[in-house]
Backbone bond lengths (Angstrom), bond angles and torsions (degrees), N, CA, C in turn:
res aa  C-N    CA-C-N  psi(-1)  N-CA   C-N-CA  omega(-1)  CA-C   N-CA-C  phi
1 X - - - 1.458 - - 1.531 112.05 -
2 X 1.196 141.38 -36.67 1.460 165.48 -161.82 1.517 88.25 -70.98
3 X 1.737 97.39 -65.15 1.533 107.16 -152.82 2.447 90.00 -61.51
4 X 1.058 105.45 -44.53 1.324 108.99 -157.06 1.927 97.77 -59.87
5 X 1.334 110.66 -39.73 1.653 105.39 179.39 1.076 115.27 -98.34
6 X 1.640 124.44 27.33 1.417 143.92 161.02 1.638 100.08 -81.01
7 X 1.419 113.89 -56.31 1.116 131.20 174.78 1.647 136.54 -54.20
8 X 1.509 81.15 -61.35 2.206 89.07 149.97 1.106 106.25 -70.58
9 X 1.027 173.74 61.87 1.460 163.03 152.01 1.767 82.25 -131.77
10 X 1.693 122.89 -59.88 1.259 107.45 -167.21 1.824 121.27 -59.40
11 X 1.357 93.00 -24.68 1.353 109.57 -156.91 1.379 101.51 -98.01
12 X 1.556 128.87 -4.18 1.507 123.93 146.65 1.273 118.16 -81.86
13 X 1.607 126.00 -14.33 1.530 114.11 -171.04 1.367 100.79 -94.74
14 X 1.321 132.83 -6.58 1.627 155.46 -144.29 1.884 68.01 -105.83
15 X 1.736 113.11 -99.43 1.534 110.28 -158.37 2.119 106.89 -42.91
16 X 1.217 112.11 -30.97 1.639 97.95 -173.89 0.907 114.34 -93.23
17 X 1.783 129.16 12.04 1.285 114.14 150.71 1.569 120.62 -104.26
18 X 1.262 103.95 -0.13 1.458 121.50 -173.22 2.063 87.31 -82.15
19 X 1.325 109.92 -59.81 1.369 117.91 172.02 1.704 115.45 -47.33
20 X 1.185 113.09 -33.61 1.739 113.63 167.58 0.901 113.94 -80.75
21 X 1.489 134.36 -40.17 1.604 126.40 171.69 1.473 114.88 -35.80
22 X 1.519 104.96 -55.00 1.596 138.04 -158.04 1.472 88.79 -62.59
23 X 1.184 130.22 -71.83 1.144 129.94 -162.47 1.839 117.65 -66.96
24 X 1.538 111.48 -45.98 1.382 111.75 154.30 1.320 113.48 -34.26
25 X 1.414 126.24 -72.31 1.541 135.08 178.76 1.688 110.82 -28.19
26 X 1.742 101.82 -42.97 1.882 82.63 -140.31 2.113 71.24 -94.96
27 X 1.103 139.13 -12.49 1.074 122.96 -177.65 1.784 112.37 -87.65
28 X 1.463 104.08 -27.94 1.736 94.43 159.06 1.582 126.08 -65.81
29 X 1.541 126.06 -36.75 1.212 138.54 164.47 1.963 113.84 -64.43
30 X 1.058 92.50 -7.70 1.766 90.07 172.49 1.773 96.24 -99.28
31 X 1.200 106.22 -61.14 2.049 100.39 164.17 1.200 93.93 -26.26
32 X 1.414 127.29 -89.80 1.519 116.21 -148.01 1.245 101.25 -60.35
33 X 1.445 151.17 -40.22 1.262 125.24 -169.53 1.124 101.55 -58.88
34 X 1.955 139.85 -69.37 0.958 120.46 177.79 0.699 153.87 1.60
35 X 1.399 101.44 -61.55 1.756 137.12 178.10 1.371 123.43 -38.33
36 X 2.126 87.61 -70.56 1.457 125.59 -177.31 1.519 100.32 -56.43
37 X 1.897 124.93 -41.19 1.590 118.96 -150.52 1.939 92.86 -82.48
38 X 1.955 100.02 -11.27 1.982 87.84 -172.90 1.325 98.03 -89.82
39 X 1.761 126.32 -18.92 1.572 113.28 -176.21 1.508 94.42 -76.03
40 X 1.010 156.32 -11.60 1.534 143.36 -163.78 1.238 106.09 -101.43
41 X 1.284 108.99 -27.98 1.942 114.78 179.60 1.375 95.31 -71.29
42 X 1.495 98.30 -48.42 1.743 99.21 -155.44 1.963 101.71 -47.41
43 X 1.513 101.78 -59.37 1.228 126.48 -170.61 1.611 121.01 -39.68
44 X 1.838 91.08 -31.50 1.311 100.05 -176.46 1.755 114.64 -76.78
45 X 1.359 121.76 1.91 1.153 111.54 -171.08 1.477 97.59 -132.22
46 X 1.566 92.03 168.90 1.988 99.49 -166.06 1.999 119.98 -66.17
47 X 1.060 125.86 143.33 1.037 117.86 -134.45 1.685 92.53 -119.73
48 X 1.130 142.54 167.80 1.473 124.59 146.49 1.134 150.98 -62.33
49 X 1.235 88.78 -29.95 2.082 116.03 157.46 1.412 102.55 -43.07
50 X 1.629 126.71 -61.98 1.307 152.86 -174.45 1.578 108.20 -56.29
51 X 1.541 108.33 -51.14 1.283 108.97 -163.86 1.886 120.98 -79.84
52 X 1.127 82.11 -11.45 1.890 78.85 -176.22 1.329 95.04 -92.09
53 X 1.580 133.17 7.29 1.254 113.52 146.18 1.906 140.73 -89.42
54 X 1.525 108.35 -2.06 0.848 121.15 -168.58 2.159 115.64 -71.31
55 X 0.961 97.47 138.27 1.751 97.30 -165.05 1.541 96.97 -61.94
56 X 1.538 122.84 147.44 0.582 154.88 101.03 1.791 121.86 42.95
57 X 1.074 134.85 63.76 1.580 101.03 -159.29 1.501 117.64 -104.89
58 X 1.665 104.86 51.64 1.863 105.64 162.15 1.544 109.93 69.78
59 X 1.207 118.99 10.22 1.751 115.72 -179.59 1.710 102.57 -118.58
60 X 0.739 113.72 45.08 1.565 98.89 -158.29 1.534 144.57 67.49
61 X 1.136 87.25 -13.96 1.889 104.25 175.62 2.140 93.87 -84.62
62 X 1.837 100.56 123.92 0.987 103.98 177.67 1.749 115.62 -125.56
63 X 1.436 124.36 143.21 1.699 136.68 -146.14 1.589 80.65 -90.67
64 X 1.265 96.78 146.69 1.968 121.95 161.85 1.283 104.59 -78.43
65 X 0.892 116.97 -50.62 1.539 112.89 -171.97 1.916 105.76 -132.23
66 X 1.244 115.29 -151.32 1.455 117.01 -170.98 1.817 108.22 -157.03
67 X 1.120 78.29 164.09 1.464 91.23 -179.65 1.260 134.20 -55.31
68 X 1.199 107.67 -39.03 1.438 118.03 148.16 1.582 133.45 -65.87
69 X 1.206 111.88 -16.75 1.198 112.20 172.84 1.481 106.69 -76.88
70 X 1.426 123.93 -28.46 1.768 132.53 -173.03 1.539 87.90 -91.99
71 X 1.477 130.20 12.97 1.450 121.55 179.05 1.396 87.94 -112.52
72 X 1.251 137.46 -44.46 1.321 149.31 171.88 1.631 114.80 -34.51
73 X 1.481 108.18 -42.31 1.610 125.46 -172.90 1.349 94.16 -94.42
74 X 1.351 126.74 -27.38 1.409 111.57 -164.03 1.716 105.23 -155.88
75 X 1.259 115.70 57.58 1.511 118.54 166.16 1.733 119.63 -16.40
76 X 1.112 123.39 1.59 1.572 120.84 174.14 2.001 99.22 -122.07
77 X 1.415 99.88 24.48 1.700 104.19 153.34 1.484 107.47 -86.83
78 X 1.650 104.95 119.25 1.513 122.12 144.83 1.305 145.69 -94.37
79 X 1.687 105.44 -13.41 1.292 91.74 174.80 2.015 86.76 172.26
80 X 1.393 102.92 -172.15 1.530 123.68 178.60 1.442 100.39 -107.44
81 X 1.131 117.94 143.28 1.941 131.94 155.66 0.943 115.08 -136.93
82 X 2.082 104.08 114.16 1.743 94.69 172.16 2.183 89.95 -133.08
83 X 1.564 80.80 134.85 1.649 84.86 160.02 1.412 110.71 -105.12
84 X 1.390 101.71 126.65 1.730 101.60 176.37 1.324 118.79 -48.29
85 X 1.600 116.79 168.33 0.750 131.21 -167.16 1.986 130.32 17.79
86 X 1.030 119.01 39.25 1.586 154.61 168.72 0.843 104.14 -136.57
87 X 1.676 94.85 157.20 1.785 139.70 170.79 1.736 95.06 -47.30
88 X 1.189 124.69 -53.62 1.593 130.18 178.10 1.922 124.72 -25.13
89 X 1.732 104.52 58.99 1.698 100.54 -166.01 1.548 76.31 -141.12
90 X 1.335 116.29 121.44 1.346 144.06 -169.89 1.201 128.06 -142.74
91 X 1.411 135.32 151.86 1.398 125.30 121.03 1.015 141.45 -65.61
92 X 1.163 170.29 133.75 1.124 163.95 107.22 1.520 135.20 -29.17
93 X 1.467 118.14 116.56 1.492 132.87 169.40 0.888 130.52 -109.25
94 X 1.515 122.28 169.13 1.365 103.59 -162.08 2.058 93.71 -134.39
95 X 1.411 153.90 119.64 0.951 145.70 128.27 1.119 153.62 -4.71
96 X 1.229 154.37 154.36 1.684 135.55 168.41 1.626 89.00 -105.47
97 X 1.227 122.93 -7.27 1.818 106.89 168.29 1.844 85.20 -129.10
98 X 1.307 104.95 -160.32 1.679 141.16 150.31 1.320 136.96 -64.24
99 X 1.508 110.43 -15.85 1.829 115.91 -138.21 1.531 78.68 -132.52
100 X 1.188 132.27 -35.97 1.682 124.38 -159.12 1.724 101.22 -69.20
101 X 1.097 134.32 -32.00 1.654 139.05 -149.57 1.796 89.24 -115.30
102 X 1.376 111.22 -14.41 1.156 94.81 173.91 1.417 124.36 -85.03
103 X 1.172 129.75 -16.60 1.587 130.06 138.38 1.386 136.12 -124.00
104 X 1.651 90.69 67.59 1.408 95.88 -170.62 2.021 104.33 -160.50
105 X 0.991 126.10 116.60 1.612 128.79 -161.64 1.981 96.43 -68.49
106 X 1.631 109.18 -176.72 0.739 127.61 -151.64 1.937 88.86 -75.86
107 X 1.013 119.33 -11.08 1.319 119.97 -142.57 1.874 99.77 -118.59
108 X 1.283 96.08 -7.53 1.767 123.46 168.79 1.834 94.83 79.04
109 X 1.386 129.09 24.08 1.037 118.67 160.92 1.615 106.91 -93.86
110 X 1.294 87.51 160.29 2.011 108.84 177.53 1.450 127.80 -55.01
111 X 1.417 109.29 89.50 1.446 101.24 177.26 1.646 112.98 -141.43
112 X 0.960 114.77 123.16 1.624 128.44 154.51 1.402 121.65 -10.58
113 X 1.325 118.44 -31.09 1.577 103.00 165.18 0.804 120.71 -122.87
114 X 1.282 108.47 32.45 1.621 118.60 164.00 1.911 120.31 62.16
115 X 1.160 123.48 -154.00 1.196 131.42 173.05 1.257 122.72 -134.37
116 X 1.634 156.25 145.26 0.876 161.68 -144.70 1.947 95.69 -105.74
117 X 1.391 103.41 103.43 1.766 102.44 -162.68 1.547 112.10 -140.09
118 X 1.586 101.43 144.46 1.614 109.30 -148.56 2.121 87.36 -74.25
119 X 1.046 109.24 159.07 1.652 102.88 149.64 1.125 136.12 -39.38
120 X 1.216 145.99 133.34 1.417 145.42 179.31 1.868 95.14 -69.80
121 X 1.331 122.15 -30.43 1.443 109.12 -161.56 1.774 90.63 -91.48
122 X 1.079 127.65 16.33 1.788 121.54 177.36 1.292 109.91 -87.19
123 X 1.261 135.47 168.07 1.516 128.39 150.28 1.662 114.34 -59.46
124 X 1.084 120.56 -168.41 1.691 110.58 172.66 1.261 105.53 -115.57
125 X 1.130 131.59 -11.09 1.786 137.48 178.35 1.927 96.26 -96.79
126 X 0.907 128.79 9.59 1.877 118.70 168.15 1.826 90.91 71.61
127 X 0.940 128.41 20.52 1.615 118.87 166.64 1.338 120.06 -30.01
128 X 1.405 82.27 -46.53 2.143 93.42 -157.73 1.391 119.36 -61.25
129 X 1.056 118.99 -176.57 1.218 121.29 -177.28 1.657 108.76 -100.09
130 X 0.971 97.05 -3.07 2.081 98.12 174.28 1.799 88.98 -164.83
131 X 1.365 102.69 117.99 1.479 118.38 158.91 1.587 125.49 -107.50
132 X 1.091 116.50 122.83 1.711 128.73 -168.49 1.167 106.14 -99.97
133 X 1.661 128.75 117.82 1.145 143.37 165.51 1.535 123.30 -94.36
134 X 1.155 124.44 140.63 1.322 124.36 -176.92 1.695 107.94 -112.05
135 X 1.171 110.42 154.18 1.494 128.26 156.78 1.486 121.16 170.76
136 X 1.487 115.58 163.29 1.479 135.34 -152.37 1.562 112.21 -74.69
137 X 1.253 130.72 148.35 1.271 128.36 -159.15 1.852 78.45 -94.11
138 X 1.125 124.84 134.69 1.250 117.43 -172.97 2.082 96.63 -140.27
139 X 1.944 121.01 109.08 1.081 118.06 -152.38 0.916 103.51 -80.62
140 X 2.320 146.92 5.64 0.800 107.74 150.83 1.870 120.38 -122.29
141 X 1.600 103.76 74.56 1.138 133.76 -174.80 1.552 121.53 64.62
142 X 1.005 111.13 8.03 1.664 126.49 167.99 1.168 112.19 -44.51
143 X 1.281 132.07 162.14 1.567 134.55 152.44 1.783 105.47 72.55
144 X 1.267 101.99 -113.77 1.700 120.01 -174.53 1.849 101.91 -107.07
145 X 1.737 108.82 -3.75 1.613 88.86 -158.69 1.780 104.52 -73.34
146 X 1.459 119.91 30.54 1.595 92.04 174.80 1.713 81.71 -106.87
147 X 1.202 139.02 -13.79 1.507 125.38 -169.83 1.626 91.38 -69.06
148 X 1.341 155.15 -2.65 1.382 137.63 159.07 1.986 100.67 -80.40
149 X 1.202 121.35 -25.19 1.873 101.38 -178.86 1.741 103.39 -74.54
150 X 1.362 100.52 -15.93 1.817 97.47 178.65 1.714 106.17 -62.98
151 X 1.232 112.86 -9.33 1.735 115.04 170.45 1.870 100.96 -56.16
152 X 0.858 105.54 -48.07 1.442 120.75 -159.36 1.755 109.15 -71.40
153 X 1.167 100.16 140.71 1.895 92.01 -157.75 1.575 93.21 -90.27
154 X 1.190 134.71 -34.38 1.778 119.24 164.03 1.278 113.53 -50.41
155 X 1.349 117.37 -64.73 1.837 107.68 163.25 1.322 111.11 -30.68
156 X 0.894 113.51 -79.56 1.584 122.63 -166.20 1.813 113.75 -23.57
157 X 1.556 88.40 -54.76 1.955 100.57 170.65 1.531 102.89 -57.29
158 X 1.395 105.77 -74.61 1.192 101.14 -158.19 1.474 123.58 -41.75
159 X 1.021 117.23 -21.45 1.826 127.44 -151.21 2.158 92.94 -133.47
160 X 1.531 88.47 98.16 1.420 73.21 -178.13 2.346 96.49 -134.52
161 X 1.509 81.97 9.37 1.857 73.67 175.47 1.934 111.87 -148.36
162 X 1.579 92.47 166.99 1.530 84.77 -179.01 1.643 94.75 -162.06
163 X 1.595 115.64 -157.35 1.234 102.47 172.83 1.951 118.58 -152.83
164 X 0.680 135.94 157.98 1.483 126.94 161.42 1.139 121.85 -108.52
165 X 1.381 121.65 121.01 1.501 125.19 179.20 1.537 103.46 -92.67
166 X 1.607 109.37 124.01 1.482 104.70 160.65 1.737 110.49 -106.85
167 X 1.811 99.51 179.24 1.543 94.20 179.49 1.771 97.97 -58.22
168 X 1.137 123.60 -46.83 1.654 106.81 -149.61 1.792 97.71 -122.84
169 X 1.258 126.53 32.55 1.486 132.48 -172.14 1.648 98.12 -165.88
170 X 1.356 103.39 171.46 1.436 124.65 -173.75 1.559 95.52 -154.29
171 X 1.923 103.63 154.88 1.613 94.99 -172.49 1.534 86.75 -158.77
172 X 1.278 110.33 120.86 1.691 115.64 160.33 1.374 100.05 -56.09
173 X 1.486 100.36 165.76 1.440 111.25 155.57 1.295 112.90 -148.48
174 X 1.424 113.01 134.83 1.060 132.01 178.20 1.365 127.15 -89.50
175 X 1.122 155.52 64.70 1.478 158.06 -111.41 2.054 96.88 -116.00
176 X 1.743 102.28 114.86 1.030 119.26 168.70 1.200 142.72 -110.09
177 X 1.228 114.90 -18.73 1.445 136.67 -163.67 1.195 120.88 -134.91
178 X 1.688 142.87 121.94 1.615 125.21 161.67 1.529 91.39 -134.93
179 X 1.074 102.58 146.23 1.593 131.24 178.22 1.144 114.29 -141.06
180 X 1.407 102.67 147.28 1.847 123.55 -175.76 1.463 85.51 -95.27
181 X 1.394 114.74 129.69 1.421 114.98 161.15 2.069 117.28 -143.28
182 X 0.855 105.05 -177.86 0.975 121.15 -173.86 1.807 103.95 -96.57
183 X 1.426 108.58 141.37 1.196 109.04 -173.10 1.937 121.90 -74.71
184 X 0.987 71.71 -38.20 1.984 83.35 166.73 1.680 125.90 -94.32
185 X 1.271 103.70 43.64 1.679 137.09 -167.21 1.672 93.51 -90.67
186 X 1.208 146.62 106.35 1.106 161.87 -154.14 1.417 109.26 -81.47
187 X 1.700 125.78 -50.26 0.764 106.82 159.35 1.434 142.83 -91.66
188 X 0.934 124.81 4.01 1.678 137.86 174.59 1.574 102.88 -88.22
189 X 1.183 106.78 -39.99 1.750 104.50 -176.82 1.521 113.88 -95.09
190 X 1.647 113.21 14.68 1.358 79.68 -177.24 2.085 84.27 -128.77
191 X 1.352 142.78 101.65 0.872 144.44 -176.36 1.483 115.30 -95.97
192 X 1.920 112.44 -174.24 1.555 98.77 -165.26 1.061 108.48 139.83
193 X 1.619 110.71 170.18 1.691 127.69 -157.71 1.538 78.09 -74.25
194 X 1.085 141.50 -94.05 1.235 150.23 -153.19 1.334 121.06 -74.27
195 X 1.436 116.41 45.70 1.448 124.06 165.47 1.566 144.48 -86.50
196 X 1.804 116.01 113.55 1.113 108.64 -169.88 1.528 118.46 -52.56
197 X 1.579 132.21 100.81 1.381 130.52 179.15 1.478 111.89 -71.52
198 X 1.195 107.07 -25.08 1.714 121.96 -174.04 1.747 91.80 -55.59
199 X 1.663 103.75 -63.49 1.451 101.21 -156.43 1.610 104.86 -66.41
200 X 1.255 139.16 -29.85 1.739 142.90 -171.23 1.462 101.19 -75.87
201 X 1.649 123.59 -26.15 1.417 106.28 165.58 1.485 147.94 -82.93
202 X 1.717 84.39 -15.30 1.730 96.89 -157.35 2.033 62.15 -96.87
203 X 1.076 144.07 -57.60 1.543 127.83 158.39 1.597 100.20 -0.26
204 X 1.094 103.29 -98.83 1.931 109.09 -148.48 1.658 101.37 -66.26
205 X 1.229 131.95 4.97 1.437 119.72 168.31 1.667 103.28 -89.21
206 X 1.056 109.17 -13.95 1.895 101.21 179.16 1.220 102.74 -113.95
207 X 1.329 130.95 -39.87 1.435 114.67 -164.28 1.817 97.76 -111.24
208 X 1.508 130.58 32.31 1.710 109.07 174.30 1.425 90.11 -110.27
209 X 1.302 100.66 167.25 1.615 121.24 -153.09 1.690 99.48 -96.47
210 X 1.406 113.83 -17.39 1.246 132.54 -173.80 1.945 115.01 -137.90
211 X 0.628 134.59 128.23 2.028 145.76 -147.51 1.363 117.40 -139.78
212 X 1.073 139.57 89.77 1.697 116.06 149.18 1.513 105.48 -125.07
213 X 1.501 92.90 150.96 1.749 113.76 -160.47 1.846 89.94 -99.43
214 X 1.408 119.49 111.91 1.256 141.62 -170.19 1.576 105.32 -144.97
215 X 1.279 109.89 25.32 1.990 108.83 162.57 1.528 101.03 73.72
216 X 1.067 142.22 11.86 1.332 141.05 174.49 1.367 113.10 -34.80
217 X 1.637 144.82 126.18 1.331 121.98 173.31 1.415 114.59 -143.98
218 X 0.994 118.64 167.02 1.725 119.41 -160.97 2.076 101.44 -54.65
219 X 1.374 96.91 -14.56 1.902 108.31 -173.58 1.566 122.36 -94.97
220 X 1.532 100.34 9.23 1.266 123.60 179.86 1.873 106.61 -99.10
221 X 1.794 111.67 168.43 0.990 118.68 164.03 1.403 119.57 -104.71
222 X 1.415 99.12 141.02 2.223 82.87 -171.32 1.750 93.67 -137.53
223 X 1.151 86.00 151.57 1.663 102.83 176.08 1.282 110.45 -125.33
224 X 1.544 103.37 141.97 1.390 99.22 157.68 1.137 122.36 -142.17
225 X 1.953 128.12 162.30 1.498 122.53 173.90 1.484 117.52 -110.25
226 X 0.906 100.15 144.94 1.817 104.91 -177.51 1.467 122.57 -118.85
227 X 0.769 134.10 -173.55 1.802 125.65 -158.71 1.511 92.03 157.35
228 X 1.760 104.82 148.12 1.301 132.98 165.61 1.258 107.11 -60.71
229 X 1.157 124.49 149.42 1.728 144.12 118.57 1.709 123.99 -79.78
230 X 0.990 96.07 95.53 1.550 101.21 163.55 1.532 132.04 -30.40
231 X 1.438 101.66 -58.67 1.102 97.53 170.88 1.260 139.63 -130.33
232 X 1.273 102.08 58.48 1.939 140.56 121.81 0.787 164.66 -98.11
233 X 1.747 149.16 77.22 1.109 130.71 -145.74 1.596 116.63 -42.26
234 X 1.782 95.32 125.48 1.704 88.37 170.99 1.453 112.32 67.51
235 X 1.142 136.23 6.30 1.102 149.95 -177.59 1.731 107.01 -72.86
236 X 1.168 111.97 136.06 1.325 104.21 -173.06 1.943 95.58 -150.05
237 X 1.526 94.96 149.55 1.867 106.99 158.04 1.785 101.96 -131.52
238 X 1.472 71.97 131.55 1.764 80.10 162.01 1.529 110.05 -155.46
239 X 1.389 100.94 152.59 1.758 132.52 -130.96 1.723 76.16 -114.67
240 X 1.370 123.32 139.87 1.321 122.93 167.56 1.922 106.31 -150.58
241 X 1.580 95.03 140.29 1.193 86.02 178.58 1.936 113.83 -161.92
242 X 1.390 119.95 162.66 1.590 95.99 -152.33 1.666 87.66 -105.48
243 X 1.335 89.29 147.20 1.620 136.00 177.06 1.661 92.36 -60.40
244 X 1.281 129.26 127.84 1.828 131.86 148.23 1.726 91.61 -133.93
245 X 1.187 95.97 120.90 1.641 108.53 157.31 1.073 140.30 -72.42
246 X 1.373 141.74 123.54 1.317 147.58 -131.96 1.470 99.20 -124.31
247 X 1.518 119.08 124.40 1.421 127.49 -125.31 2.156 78.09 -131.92
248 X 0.925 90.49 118.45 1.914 116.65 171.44 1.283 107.99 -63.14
249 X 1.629 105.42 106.59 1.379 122.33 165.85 1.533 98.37 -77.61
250 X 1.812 89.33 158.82 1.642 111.08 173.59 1.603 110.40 -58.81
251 X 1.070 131.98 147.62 1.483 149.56 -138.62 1.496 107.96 25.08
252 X 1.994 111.78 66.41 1.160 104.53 169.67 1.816 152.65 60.94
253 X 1.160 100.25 -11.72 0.867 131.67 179.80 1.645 128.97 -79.34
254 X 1.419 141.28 79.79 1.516 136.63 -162.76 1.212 112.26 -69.25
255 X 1.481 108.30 143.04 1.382 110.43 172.77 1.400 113.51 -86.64
């Protein structure tokens, strides 16, 4: 009898420390998720490192540094993206594929929400006649995640401009179109020197989920951003809107 509650006695401190391990474990691995889910938020939004490079925008607000200098650190800088009033205030890079900027920041280190990055099939100066931007559906509005509230037709009003800063140009944007699409959508995904613009417009006047008629024409420049849906396969929104360049008054100054 001795020997038998020698044994239960061993063989309960055996399961309650096996049971404390367990529980230590799964409450240190919830820290790190924590942790891990605030470095990815954090990451997802513009940073100060980031921000004293951003141009300049003609109101009195004046840049620390320049665009070229964040081209200097990182030769796959193309340009600035900000949509007003949104999370949407970026740099922009550009890849030799699709997949490199998708986990990897402006600065080519490793990060989870990637970078906000032009197409590999675009020119790198926005030449074309339709330029495709990428970035991460990010859930608390980081990255690209406000181009999914442009679904929404009050968004849609409210939020109708933004701008692109290049090294040696500046470009309103006029934002007309958002559509739910499918990721293997032929014409939205496949951009370029030689792109039919005719066919992607008379496109987004019938089939975008969101519309305004602002003279758009096959002789215009148009951009657009794209972003995941979670929960759709392949599911995609992208925000499109046309490029007018903003032409340098005497003492420097754009109209």
């Amino acid at each position: 009898m001795r020997a038998a509650a020698i044994m239960a006695r061993i063989g309960n401190f055996i399961i309650s420390l096996f049971a404390g391990v367990l529980i230590l474990t799964m409450c240190a691995y919830g820290g790190y998720s924590l942790w891990d889910s605030y470095m990815i938020n954090q990451g997802a939004f513009l940073s100060q490192d980031l921000l004293k490079y951003k141009p300049a925008s003609g109101d009195g607000e004046e840049a620390s540094y320049s665009l070229e200098e964040l081209a200097a650190i990182n030769p796959d800088t193309r340009g600035w993206l900000t949509v007003d009033q949104t999370h949407i205030d970026y740099p922009v890079v550009q890849g030799e594929d699709d997949m490199f900027y998708v986990n990897a920041d402006v600065f080519k280190e490793f990060s989870l929400s990637g970078a906000i990055f032009l197409s590999c099939l675009n020119s790198p100066d926005f030449s074309d006649s339709y330029s495709l931007i990428y970035g991460h559906h990010m859930d608390n509005g980081g990255m690209f995640g406000d181009v999914l509230e442009f679904v929404n037709e009050d968004y849609f009003e409210r939020h109708q401009t933004g701008t692109l800063y290049l090294s040696d140009a500046t470009y309103s944007i006029r934002l007309f179109a958002c559509m739910e699409a499918d990721g293997y959508d032929h014409l939205i995904y496949n951009p370029g020197t030689d792109y039919d613009l005719s066919g992607l417009l008379d496109y987004l006047k019938t089939d975008s989920t969101q519309y305004r008629e602002i003279g758009v024409t096959a002789e215009d420049k148009i951009i657009g951003m794209s972003t995941c849906v979670d929960a759709v396969t392949n599911g995609r929104v992208v925000l499109f809107g046309r490029l007018e360049e903003r032409k340098a008054q005497e003492g420097g100054v754009e109209e």
